[in-house]
CHARMM-style PDB file with segment names, atoms N, HN, CA, C and O in Angstrom:
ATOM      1  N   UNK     1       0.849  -1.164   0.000  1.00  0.00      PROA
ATOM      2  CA  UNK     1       0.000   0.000   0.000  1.00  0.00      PROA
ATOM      3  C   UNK     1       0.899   1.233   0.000  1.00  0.00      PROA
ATOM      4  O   UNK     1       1.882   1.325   0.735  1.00  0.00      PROA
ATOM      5  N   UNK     2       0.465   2.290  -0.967  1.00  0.00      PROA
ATOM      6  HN  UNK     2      -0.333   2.215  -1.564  1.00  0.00      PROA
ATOM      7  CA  UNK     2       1.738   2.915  -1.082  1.00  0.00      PROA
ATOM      8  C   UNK     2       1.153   4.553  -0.273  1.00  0.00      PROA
ATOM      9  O   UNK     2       0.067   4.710  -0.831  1.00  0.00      PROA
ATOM     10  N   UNK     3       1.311   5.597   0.570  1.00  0.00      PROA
ATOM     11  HN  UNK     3       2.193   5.470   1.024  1.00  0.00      PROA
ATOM     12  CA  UNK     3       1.389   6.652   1.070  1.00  0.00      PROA
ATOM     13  C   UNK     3      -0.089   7.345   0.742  1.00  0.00      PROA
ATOM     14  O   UNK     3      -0.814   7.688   1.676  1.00  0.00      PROA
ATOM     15  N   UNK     4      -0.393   7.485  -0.314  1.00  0.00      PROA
ATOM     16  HN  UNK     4       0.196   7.206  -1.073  1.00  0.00      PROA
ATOM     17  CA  UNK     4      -1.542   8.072  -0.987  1.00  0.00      PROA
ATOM     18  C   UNK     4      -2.806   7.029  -0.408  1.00  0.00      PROA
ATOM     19  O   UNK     4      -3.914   7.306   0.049  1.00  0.00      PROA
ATOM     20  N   UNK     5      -2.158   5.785  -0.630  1.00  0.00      PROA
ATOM     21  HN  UNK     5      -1.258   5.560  -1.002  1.00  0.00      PROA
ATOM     22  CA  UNK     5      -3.633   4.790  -0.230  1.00  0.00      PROA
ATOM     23  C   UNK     5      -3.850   5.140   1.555  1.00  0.00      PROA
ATOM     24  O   UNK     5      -4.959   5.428   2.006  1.00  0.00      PROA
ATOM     25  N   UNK     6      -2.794   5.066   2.289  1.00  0.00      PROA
ATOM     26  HN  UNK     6      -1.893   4.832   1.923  1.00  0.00      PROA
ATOM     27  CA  UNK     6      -2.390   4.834   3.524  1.00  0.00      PROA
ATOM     28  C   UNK     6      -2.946   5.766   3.939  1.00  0.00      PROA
ATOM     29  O   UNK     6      -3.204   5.702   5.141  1.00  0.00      PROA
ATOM     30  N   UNK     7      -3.308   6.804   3.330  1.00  0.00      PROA
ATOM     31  HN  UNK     7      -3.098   6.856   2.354  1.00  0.00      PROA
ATOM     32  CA  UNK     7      -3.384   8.485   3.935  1.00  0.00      PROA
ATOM     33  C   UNK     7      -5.063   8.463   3.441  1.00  0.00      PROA
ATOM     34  O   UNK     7      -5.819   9.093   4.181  1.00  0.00      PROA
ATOM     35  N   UNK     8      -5.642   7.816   2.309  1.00  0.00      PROA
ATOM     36  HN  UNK     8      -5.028   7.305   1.708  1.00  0.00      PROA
ATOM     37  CA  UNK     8      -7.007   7.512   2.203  1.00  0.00      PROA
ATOM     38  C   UNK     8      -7.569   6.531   3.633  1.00  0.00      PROA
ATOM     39  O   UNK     8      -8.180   7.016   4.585  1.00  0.00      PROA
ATOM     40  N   UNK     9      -7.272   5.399   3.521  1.00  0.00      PROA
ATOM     41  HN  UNK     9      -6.775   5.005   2.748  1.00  0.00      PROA
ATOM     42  CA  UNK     9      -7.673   4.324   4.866  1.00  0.00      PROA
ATOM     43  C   UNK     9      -8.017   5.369   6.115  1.00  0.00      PROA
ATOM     44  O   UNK     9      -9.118   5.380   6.665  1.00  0.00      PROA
ATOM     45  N   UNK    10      -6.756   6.373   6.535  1.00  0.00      PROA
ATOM     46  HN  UNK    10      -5.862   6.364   6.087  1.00  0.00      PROA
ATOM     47  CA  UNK    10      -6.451   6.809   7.580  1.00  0.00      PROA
ATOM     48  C   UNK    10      -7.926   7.808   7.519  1.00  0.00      PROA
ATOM     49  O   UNK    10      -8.741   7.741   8.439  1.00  0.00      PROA
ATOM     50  N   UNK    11      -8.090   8.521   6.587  1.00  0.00      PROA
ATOM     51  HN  UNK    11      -7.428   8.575   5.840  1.00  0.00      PROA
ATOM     52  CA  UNK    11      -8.959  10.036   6.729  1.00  0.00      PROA
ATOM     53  C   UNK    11     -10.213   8.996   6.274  1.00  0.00      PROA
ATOM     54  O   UNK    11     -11.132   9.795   6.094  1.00  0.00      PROA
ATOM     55  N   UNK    12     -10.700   7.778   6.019  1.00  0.00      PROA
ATOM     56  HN  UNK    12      -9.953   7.129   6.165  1.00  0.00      PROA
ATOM     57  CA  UNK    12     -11.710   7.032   6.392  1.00  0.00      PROA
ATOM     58  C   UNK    12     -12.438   6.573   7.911  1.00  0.00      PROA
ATOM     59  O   UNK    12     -13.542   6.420   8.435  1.00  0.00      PROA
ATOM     60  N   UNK    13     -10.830   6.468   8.225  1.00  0.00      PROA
ATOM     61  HN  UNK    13      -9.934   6.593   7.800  1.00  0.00      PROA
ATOM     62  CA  UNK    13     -11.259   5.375   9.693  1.00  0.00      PROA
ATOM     63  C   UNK    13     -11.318   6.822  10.303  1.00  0.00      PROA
ATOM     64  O   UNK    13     -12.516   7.102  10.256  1.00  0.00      PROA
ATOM     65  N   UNK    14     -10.598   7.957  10.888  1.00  0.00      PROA
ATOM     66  HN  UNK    14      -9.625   7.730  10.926  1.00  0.00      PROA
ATOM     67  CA  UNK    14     -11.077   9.135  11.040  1.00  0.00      PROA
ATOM     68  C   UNK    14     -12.739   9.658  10.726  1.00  0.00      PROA
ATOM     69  O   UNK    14     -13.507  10.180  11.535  1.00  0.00      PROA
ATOM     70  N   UNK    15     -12.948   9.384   9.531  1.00  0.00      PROA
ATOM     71  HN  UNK    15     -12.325   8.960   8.874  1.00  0.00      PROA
ATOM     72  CA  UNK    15     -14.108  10.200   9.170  1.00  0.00      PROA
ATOM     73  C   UNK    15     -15.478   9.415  10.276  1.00  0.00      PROA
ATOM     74  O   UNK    15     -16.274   9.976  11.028  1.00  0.00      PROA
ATOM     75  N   UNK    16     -15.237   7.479   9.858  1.00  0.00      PROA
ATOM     76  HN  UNK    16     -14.590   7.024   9.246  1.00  0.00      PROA
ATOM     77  CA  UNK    16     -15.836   6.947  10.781  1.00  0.00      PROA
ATOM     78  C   UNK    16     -16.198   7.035  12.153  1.00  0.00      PROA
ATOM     79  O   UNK    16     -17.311   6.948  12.670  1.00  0.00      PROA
ATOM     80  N   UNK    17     -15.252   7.192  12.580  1.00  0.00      PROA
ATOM     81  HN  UNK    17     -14.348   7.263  12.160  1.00  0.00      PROA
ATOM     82  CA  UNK    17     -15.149   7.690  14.095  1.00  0.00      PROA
ATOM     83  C   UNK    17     -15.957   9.318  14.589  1.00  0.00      PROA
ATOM     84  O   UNK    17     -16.632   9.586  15.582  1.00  0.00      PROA
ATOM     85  N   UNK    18     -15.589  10.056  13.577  1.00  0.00      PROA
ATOM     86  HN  UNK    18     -15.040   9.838  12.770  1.00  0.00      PROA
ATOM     87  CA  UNK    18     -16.187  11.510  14.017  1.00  0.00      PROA
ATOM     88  C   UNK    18     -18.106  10.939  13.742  1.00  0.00      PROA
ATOM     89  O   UNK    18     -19.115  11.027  14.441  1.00  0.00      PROA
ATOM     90  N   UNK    19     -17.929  10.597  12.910  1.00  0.00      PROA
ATOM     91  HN  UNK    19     -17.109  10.526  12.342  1.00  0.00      PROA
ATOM     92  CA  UNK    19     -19.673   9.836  12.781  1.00  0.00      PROA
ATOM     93  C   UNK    19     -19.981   9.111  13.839  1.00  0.00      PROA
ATOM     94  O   UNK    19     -21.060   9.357  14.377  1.00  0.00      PROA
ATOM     95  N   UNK    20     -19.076   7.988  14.428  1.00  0.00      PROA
ATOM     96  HN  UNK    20     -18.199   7.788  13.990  1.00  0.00      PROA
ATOM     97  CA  UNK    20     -19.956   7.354  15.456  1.00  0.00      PROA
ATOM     98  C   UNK    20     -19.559   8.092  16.784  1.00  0.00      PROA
ATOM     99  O   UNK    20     -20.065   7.659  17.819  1.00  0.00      PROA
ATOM    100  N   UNK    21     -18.802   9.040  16.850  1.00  0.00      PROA
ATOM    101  HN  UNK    21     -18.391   9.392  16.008  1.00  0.00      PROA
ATOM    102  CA  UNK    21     -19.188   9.480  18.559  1.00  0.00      PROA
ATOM    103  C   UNK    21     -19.845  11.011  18.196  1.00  0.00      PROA
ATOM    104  O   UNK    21     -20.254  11.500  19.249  1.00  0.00      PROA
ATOM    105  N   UNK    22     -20.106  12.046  16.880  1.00  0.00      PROA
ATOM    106  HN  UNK    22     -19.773  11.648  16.025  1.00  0.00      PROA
ATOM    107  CA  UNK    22     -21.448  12.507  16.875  1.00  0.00      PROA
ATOM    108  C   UNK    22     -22.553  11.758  17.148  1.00  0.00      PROA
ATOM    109  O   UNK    22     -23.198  12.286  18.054  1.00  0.00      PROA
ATOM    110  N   UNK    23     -23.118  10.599  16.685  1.00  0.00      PROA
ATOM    111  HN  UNK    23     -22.595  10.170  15.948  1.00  0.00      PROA
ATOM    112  CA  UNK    23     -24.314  10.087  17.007  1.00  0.00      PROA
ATOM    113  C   UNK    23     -24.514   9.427  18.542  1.00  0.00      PROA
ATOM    114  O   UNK    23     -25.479   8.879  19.073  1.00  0.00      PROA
ATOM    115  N   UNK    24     -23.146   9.736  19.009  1.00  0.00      PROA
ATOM    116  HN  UNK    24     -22.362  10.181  18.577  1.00  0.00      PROA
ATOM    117  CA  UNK    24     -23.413   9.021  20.931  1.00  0.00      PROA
ATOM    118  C   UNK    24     -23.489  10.438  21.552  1.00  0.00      PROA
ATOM    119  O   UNK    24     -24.244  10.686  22.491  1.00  0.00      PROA
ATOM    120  N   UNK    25     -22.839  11.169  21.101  1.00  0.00      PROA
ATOM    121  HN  UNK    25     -22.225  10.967  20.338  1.00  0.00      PROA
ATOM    122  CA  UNK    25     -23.426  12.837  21.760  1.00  0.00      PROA
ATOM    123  C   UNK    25     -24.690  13.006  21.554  1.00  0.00      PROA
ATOM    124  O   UNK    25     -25.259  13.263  22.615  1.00  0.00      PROA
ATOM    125  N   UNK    26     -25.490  12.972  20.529  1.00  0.00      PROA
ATOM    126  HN  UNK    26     -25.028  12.762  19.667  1.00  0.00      PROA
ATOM    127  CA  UNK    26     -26.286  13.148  20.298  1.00  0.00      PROA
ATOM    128  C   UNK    26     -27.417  12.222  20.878  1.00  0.00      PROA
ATOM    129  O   UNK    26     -28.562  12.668  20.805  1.00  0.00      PROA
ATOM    130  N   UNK    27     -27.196  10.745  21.555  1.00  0.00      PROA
ATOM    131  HN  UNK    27     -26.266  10.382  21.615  1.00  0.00      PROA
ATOM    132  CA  UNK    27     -28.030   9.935  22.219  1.00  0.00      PROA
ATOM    133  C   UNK    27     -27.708  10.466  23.640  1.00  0.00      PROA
ATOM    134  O   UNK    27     -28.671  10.322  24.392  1.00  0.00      PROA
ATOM    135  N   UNK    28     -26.739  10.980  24.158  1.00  0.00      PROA
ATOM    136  HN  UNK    28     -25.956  11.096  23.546  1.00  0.00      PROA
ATOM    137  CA  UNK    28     -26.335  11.704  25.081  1.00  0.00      PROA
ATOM    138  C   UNK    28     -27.833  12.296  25.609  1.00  0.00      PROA
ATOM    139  O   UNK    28     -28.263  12.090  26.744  1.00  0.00      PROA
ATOM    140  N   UNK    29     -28.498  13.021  24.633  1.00  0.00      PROA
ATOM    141  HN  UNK    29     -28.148  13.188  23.711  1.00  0.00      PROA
ATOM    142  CA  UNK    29     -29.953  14.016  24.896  1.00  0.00      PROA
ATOM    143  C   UNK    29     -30.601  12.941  24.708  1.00  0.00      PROA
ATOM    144  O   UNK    29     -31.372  12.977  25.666  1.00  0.00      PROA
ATOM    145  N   UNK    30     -30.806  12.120  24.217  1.00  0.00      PROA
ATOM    146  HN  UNK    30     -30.179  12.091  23.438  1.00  0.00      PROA
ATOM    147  CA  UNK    30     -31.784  10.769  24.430  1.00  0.00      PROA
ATOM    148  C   UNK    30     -31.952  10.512  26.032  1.00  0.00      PROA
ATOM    149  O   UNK    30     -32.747  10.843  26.912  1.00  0.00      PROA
ATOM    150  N   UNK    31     -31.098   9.958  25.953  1.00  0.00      PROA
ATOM    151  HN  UNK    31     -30.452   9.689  25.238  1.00  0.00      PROA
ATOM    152  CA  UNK    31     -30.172   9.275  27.684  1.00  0.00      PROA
ATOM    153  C   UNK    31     -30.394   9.866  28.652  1.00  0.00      PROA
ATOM    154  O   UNK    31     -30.481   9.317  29.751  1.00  0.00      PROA
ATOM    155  N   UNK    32     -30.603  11.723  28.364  1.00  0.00      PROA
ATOM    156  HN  UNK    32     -30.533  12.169  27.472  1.00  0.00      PROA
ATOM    157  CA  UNK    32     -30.264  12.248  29.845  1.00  0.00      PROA
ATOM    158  C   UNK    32     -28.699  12.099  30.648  1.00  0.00      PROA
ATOM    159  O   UNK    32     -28.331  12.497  31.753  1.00  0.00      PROA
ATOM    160  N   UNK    33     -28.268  11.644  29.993  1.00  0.00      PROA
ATOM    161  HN  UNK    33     -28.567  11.321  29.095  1.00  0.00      PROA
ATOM    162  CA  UNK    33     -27.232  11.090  30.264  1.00  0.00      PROA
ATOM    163  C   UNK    33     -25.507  11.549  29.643  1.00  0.00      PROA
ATOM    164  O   UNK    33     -25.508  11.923  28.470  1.00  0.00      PROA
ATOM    165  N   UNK    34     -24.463  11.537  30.176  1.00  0.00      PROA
ATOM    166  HN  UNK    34     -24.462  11.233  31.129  1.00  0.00      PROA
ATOM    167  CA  UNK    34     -23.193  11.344  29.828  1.00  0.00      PROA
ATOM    168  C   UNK    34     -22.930   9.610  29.897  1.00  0.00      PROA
ATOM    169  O   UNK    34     -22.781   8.770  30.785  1.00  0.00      PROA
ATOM    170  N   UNK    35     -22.968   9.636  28.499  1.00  0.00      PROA
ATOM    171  HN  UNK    35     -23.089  10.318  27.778  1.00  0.00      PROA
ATOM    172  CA  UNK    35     -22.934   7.900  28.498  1.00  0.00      PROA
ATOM    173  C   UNK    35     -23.649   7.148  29.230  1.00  0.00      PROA
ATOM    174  O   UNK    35     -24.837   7.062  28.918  1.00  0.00      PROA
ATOM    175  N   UNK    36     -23.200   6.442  30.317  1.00  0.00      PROA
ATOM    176  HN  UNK    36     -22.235   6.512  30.571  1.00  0.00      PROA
ATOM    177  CA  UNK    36     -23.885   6.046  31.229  1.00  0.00      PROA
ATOM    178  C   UNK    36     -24.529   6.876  32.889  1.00  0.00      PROA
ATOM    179  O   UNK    36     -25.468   6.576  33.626  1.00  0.00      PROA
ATOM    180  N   UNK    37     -23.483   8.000  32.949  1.00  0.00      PROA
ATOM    181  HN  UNK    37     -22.720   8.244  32.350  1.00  0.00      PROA
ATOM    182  CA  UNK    37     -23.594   8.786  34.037  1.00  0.00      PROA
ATOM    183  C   UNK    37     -24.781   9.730  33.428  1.00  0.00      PROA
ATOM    184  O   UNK    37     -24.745  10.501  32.468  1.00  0.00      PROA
ATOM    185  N   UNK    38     -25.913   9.380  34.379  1.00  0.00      PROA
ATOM    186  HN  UNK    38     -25.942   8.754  35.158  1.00  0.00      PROA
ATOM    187  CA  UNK    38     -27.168  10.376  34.007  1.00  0.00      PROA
ATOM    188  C   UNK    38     -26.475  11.513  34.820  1.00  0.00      PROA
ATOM    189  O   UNK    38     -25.606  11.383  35.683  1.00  0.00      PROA
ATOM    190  N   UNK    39     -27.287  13.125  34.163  1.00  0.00      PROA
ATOM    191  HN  UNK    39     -27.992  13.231  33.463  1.00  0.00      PROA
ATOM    192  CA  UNK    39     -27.534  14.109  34.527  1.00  0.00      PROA
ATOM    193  C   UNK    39     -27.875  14.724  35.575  1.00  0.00      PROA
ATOM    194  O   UNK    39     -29.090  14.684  35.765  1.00  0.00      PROA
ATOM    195  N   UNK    40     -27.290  15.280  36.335  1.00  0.00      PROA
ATOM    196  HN  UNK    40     -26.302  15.313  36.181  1.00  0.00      PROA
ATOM    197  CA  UNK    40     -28.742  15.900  37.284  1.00  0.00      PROA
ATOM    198  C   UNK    40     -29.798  16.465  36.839  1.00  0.00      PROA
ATOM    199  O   UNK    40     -29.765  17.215  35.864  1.00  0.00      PROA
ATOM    200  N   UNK    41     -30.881  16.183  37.495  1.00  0.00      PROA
ATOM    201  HN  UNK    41     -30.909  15.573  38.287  1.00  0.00      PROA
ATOM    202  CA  UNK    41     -32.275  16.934  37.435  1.00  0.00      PROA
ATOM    203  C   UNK    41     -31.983  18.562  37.778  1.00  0.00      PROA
ATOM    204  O   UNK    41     -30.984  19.120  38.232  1.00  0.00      PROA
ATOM    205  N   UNK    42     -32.788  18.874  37.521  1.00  0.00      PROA
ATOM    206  HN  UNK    42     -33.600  18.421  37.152  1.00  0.00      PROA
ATOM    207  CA  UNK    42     -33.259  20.597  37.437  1.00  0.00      PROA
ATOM    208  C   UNK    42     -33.593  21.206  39.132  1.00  0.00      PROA
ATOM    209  O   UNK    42     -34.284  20.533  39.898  1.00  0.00      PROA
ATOM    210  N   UNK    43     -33.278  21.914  39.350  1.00  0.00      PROA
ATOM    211  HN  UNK    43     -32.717  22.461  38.729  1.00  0.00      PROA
ATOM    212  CA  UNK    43     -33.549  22.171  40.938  1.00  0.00      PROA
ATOM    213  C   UNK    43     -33.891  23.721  40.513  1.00  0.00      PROA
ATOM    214  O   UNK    43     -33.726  24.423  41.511  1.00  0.00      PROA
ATOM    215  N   UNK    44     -34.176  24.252  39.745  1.00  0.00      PROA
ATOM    216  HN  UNK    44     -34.310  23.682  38.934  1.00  0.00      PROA
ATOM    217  CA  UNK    44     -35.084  25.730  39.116  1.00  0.00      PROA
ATOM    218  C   UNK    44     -36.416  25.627  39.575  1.00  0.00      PROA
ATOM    219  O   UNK    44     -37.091  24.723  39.082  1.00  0.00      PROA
ATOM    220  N   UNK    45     -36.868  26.277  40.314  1.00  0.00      PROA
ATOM    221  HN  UNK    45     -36.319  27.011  40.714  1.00  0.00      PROA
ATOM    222  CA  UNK    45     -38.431  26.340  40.862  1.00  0.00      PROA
ATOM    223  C   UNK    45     -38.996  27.354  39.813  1.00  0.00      PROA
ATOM    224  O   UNK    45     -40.107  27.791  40.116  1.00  0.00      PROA
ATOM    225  N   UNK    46     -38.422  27.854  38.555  1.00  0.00      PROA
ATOM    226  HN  UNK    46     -37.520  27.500  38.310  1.00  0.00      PROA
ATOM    227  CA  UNK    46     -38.926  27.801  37.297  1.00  0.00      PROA
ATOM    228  C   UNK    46     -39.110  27.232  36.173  1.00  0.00      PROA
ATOM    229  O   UNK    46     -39.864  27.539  35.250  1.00  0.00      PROA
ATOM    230  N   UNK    47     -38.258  26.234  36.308  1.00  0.00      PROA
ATOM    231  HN  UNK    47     -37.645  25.984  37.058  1.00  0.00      PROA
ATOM    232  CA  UNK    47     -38.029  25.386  35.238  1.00  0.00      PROA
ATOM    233  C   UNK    47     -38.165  24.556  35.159  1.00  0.00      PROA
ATOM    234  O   UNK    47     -37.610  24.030  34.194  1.00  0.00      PROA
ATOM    235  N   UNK    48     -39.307  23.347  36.393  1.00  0.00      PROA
ATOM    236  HN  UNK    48     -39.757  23.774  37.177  1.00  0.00      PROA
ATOM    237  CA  UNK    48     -39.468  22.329  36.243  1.00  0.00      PROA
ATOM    238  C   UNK    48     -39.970  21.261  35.584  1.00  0.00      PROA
ATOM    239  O   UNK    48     -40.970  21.385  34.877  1.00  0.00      PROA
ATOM    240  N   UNK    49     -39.420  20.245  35.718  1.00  0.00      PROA
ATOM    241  HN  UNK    49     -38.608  20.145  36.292  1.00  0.00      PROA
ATOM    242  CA  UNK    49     -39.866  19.580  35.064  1.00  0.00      PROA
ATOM    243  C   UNK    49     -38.900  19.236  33.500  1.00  0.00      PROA
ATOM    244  O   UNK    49     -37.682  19.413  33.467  1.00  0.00      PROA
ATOM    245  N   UNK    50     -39.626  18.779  32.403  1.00  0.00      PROA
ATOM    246  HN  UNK    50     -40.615  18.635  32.430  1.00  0.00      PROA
ATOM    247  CA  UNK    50     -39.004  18.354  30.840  1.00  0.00      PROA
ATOM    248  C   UNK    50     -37.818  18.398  31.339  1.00  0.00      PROA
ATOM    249  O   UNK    50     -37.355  18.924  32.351  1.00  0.00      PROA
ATOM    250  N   UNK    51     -37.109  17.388  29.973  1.00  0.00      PROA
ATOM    251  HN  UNK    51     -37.485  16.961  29.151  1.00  0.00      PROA
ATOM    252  CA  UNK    51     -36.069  17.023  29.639  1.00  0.00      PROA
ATOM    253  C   UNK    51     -34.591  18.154  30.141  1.00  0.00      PROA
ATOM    254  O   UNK    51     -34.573  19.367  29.930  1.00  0.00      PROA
ATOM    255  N   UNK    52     -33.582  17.438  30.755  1.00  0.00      PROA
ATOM    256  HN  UNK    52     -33.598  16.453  30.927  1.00  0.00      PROA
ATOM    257  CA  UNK    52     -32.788  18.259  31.670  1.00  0.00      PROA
ATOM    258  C   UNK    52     -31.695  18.639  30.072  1.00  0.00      PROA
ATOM    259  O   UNK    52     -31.325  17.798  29.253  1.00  0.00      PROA
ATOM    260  N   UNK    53     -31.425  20.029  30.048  1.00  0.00      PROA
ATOM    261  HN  UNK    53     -31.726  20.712  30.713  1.00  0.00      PROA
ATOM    262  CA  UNK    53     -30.400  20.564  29.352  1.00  0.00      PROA
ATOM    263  C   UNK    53     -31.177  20.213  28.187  1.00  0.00      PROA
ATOM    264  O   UNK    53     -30.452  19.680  27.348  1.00  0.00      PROA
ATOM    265  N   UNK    54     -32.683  20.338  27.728  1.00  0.00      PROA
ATOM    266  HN  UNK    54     -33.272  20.771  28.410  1.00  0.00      PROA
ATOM    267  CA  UNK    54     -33.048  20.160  26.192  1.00  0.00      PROA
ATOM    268  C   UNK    54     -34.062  21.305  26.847  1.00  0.00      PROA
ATOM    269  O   UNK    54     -34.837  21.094  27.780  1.00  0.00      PROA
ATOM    270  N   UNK    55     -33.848  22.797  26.015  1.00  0.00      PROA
ATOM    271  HN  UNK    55     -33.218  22.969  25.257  1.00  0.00      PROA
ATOM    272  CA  UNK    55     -35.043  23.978  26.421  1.00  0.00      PROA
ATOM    273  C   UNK    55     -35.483  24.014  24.783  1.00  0.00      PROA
ATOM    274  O   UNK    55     -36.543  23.582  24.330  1.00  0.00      PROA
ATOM    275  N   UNK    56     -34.249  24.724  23.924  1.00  0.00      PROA
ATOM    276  HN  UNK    56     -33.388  25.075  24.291  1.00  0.00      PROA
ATOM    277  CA  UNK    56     -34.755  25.291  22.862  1.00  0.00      PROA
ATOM    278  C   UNK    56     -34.026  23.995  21.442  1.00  0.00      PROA
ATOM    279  O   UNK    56     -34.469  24.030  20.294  1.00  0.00      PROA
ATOM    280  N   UNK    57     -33.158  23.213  21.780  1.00  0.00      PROA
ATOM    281  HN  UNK    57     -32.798  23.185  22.713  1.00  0.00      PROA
ATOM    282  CA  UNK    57     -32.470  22.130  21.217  1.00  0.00      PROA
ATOM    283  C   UNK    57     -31.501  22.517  20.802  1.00  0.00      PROA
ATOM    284  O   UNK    57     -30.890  21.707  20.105  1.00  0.00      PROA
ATOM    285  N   UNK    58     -30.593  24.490  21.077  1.00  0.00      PROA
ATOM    286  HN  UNK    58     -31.089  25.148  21.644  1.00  0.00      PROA
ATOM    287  CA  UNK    58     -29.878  24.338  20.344  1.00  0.00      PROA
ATOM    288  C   UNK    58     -28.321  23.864  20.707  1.00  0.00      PROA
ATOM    289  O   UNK    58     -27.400  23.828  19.891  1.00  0.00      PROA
ATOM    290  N   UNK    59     -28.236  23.496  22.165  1.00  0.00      PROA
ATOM    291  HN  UNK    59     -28.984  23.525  22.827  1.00  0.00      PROA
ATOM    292  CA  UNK    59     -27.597  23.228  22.680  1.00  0.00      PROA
ATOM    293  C   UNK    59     -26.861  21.903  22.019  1.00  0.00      PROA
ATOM    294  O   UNK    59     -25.652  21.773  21.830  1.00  0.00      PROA
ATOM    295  N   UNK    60     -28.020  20.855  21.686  1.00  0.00      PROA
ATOM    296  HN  UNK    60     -29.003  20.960  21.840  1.00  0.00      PROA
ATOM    297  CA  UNK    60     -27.772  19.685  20.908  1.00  0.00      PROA
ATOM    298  C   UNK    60     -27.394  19.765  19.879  1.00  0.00      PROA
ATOM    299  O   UNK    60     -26.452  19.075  19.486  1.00  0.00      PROA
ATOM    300  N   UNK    61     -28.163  20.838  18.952  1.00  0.00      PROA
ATOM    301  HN  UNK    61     -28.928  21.398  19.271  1.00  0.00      PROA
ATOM    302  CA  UNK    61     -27.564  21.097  17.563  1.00  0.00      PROA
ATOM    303  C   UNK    61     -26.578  21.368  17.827  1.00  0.00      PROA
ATOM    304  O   UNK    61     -25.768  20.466  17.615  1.00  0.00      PROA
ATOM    305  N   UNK    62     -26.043  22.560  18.371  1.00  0.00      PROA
ATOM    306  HN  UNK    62     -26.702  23.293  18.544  1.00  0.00      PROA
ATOM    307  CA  UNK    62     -24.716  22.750  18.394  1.00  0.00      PROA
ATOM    308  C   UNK    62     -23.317  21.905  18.489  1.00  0.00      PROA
ATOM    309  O   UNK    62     -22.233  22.354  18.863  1.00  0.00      PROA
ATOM    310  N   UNK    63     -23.560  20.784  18.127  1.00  0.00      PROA
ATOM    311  HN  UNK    63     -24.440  20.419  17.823  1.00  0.00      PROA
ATOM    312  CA  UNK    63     -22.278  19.400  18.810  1.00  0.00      PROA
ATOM    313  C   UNK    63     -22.094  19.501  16.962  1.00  0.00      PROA
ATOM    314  O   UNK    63     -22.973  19.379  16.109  1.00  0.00      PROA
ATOM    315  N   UNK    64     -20.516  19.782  16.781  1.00  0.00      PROA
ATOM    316  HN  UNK    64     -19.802  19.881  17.474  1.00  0.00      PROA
ATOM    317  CA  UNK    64     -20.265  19.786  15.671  1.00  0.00      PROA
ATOM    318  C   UNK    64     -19.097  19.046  15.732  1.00  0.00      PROA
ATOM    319  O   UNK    64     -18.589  18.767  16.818  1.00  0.00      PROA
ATOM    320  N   UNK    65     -18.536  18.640  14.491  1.00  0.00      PROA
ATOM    321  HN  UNK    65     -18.948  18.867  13.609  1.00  0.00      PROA
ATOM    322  CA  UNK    65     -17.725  17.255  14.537  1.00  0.00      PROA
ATOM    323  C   UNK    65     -16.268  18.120  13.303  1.00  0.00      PROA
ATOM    324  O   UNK    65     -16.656  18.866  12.404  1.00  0.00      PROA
ATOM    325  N   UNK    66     -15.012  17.897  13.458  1.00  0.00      PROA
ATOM    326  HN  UNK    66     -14.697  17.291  14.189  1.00  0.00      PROA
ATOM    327  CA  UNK    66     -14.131  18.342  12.219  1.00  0.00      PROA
ATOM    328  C   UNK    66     -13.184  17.878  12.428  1.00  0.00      PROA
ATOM    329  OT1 UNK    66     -12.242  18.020  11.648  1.00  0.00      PROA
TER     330      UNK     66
END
């Protein structure tokens, strides 16, 4: 395999990777959770209640990958 191929494979298995841990950040807001370590709940006596750290979503959108 000569430098050019080696340097394709590489910015593949790279590209793979930025894809599968965007989509675990992103189950992250599924989860409630950091992986397995859930979140704390909300202790805002305005804000109770719904999904912890999901108000307007853009927090989630915002997880960008490069």
């Amino acid at each position: 395999m000569n430098s050019n191929e080696m340097q394709k494979v590489i910015s593949h298995i790279f590209r793979d990777i930025e894809v599968d841990m965007k989509e675990e950040f992103d189950k992250n807001f599924e989860r409630q959770a950091f992986f397995s370590e859930a979140w704390a709940r909300r202790k805002s006596p305005f804000r109770k209640g719904g999904a912890t750290l999901i108000d307007t979503t853009r927090l989630r959108q915002s997880i960008k990958t490069r």
